[in-house]
LOLO-973871 format. One line per field, with one value per residue (C-alpha): residue number from 1; residue in three letters; y, x, z. Coordinates in Angstrom, 1 decimal. Example, Ala and Ser with C-alpha at 12.3 -4.5 7.8 and 13.67 -1.06 7.14 Angstrom:
2
pos [1;2]
code [ALA;SER]
y [-4.5;-1.1]
x [12.3;13.7]
z [7.8;7.1]
//
This chain:
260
pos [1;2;3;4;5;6;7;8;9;10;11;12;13;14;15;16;17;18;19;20;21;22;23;24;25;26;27;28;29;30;31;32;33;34;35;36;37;38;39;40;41;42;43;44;45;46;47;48;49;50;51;52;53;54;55;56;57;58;59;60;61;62;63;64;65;66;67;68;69;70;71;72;73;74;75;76;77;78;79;80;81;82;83;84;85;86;87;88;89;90;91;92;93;94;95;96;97;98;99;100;101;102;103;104;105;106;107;108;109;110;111;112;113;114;115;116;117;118;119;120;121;122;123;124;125;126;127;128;129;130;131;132;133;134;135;136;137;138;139;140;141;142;143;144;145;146;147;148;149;150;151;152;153;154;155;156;157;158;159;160;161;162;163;164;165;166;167;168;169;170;171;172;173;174;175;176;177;178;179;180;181;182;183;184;185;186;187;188;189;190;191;192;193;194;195;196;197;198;199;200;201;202;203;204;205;206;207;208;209;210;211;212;213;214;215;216;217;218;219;220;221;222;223;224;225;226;227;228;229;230;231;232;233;234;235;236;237;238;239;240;241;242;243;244;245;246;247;248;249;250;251;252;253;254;255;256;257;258;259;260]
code [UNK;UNK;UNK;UNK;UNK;UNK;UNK;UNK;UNK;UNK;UNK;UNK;UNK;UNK;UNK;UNK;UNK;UNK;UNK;UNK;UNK;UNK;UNK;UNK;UNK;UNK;UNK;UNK;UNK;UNK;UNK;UNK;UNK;UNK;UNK;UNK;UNK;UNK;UNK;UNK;UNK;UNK;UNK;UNK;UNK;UNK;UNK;UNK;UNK;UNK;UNK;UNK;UNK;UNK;UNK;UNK;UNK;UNK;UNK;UNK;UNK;UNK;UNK;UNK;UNK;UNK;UNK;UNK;UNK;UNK;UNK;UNK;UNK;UNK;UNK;UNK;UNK;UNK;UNK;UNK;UNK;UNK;UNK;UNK;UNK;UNK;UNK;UNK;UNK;UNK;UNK;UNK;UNK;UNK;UNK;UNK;UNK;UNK;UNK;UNK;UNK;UNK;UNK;UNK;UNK;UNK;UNK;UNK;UNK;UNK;UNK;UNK;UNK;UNK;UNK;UNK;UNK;UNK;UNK;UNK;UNK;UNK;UNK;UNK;UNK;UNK;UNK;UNK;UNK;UNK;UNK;UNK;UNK;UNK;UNK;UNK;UNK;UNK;UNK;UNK;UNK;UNK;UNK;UNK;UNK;UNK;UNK;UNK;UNK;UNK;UNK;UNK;UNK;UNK;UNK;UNK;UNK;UNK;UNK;UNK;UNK;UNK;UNK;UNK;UNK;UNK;UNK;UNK;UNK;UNK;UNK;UNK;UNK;UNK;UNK;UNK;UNK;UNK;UNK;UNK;UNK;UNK;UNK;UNK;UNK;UNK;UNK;UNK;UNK;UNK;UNK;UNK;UNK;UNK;UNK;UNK;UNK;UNK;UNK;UNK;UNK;UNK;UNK;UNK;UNK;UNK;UNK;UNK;UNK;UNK;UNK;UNK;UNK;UNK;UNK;UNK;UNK;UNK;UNK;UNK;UNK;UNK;UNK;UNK;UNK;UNK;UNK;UNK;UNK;UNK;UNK;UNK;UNK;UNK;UNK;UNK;UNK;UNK;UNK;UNK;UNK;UNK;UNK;UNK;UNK;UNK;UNK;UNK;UNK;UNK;UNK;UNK;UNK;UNK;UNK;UNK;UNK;UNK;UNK;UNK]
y [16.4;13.5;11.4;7.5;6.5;3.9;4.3;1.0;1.5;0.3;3.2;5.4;4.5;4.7;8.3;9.7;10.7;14.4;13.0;10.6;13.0;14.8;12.2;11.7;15.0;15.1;17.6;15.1;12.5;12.5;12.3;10.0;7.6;3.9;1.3;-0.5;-3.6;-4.2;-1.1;0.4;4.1;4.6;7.9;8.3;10.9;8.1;4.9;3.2;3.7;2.0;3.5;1.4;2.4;0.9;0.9;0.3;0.6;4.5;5.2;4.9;5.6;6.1;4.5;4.0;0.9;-0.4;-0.9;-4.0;-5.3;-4.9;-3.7;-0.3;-1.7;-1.5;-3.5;-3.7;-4.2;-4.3;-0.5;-0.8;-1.7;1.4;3.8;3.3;4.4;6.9;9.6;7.8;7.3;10.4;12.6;12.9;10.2;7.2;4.7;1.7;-0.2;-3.8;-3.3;-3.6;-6.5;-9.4;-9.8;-8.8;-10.1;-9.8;-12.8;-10.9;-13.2;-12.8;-14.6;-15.5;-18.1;-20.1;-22.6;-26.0;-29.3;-26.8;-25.9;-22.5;-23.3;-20.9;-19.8;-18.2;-16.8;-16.2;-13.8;-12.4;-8.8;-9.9;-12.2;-14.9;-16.4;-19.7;-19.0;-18.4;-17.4;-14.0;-14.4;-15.3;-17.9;-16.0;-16.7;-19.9;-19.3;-21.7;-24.7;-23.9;-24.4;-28.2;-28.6;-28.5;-30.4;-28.2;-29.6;-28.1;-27.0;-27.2;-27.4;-24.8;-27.5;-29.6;-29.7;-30.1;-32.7;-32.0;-30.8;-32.9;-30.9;-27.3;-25.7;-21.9;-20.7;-18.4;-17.0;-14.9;-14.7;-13.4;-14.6;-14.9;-17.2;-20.2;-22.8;-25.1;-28.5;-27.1;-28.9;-29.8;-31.9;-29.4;-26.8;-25.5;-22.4;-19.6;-19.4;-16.5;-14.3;-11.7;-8.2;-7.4;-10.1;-9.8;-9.4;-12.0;-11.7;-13.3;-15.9;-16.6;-17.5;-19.7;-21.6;-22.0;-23.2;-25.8;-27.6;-26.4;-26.6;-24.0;-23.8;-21.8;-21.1;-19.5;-17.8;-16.0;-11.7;-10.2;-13.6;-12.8;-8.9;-7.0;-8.5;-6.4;-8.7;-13.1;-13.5;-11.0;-13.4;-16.8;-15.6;-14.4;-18.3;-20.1;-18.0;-19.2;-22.3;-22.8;-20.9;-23.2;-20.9;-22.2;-24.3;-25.1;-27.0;-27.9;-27.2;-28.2;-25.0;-24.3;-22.3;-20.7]
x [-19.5;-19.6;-16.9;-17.9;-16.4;-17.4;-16.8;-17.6;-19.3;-15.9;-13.9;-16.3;-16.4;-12.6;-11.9;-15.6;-18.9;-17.2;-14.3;-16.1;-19.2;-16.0;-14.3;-17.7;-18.4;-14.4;-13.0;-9.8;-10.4;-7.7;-9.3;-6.5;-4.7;-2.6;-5.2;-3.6;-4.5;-3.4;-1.6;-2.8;-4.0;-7.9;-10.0;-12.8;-14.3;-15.1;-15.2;-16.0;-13.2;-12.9;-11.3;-9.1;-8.1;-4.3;-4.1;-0.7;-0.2;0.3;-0.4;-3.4;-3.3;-6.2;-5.2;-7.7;-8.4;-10.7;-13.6;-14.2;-10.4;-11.7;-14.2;-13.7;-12.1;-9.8;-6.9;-4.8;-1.0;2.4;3.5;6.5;5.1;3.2;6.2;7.6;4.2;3.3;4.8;4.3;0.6;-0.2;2.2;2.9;5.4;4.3;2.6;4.3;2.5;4.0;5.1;1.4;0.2;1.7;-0.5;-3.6;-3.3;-6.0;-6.6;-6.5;-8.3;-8.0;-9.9;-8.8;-8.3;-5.5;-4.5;-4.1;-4.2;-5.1;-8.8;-9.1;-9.7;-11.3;-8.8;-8.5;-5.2;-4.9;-2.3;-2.4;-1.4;1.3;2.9;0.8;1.8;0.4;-2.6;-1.2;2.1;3.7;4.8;8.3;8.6;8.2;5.6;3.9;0.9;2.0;2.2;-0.9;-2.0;-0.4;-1.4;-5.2;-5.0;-3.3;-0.3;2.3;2.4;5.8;4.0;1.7;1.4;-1.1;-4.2;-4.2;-5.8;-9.0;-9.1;-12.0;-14.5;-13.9;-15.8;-16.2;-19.4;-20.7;-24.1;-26.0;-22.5;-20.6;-18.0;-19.4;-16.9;-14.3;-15.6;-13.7;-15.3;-16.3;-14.3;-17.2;-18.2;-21.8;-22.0;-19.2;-17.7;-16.1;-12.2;-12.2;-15.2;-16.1;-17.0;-18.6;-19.3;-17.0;-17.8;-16.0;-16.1;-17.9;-15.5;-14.6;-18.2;-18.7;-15.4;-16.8;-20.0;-18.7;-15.8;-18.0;-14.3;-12.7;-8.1;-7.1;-3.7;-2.2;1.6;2.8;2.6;4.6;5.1;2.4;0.9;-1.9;-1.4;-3.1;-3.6;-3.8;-0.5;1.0;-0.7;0.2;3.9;4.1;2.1;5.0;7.8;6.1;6.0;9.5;10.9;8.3;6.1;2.6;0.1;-3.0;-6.2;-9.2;-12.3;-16.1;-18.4;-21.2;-24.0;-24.9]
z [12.4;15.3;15.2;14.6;17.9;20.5;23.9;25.6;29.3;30.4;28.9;29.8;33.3;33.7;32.0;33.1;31.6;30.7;29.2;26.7;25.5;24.5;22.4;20.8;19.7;18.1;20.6;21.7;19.1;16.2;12.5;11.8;13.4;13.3;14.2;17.6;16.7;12.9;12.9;9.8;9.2;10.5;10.3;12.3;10.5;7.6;9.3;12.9;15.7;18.6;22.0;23.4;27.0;28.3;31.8;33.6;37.3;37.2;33.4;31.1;27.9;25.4;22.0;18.9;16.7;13.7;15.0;12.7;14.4;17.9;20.4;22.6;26.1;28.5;28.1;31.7;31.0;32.6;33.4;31.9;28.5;28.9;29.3;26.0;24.3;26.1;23.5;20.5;21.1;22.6;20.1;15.8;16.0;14.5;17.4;18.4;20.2;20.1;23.3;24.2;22.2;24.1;26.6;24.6;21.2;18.7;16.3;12.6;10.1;6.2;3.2;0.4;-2.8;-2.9;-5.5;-4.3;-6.8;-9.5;-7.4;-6.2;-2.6;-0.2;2.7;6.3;7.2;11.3;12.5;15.9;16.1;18.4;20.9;22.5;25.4;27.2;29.4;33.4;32.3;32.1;28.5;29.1;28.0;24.2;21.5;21.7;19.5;17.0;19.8;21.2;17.8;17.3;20.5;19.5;16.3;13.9;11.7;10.1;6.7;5.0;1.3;-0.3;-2.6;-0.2;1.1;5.2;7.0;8.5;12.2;13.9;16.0;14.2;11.8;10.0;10.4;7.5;7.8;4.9;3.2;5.3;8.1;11.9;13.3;13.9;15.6;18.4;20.3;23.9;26.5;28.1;25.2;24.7;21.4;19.9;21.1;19.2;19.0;16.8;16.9;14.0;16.3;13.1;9.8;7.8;4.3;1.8;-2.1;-3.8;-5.6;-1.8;-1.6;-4.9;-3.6;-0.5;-1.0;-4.1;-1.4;1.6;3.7;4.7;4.9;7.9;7.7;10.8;11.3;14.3;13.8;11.6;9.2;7.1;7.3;5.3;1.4;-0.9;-3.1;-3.4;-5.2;-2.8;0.2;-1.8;-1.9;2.4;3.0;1.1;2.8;5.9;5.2;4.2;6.8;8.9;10.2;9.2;10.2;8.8;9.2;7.1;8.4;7.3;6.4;9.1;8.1;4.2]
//
């Protein structure tokens, strides 16, 4: 059976037509894998896989990912951030990638209810999937996600307990149910633009929904990676937000529902 790979015109283009009619039809494709971007297990047997291609000065590496995390592409990084994957990614020992992620980070968004002034309250956790540095720089200068954030509006959020204040000009837009995007001022003053784009809508439940559409705001929390992670369940989520908070961690933003 096919795999259910992509293999954007820009991957394809840098391994070669032969190269990627063979991914697609499973010959060098693992069934399995670690998604690169959230880093949990993918088969592309059952569900859609991106190829992501890592190219270093000397090295590329070809590493796979959800395609509902992030589009196939190429991804040009510092060789020496490539060196230490090499093995993992292309042998049976577990990947580890986060050498990779810091200068392409992928915004992870998850929904969820949280209880706030006893009213369920529709939320969107952000958490990039590593590192983010300030645009221009060379990372350096460590993870400033979380002032980049303050810097547009975002406050932070010491109390679970709370509702944020709302961030002016932002917006989540939801369309036929499901999540399409959040929504920044442009700095030209014109339409919104996207700051976190959906590669595919992202399906929330349907409580999510009803809680949405009765406050018709949005919470978006955000922490820098590895403060919150994949929470199977709310409670499980509630319980990493207020570690983050505490440990001051979070920021948060309420933000006015665009579209249905």
């Amino acid at each position: 059976m096919p795999r259910m790979l992509d293999v954007s015109q820009d991957v394809r283009a840098e391994i070669g037509d032969d190269e990627a009619d063979r991914l697609l039809v499973g010959d060098n494709a693992p069934g399995s894998y670690d998604c690169t971007s959230c880093r949990t297990p993918g088969d592309s047997d059952q569900e859609r896989t991106s190829t992501v291609l890592f190219i270093g000065d000397e090295t590329a590496v070809l590493a796979f990912a959800h395609a509902t995390c992030i589009p196939s592409q190429v991804v040009r990084v510092a060789e020496d951030q490539l060196q230490g994957a090499v093995r993992s990614i292309t042998g049976s020992e577990q990947k580890d990638t986060e050498g990779l992620m810091p200068e392409q980070a992928v915004l992870g968004i998850t929904s969820g209810l949280v209880l706030i002034e006893d009213d369920l309250r529709p939320a969107l956790v952000v958490e990039p999937t590593g590192p983010v540095a300030r645009p221009g720089t060379d990372g350096s200068g460590g993870d400033e996600f979380l002032q980049l954030l303050l810097e547009q509006g975002f406050r932070p959020a010491p109390d679970m307990n709370r509702l944020p204040e709302v961030l002016a000009g932002w917006s989540v837009l939801l369309a036929v149910g499901q999540l399409h995007a959040v929504l920044q001022p442009s700095a030209g003053g014109g339409n919104p633009v996207a700051w976190w784009q959906a590669h595919q809508p992202l399906q929330v439940t349907e409580g999510w929904r009803a809680a949405v559409n009765k406050s018709q705001t949005v919470l978006v929390f955000a922490a820098p990676a590895g403060t919150i992670g994949q929470q199977p369940r709310e409670d499980l989520l509630r319980d990493a937000l207020e570690k983050a908070a505490v440990n001051g961690l979070l920021v948060a933003a309420s933000m006015p529902l665009a579209g249905t």
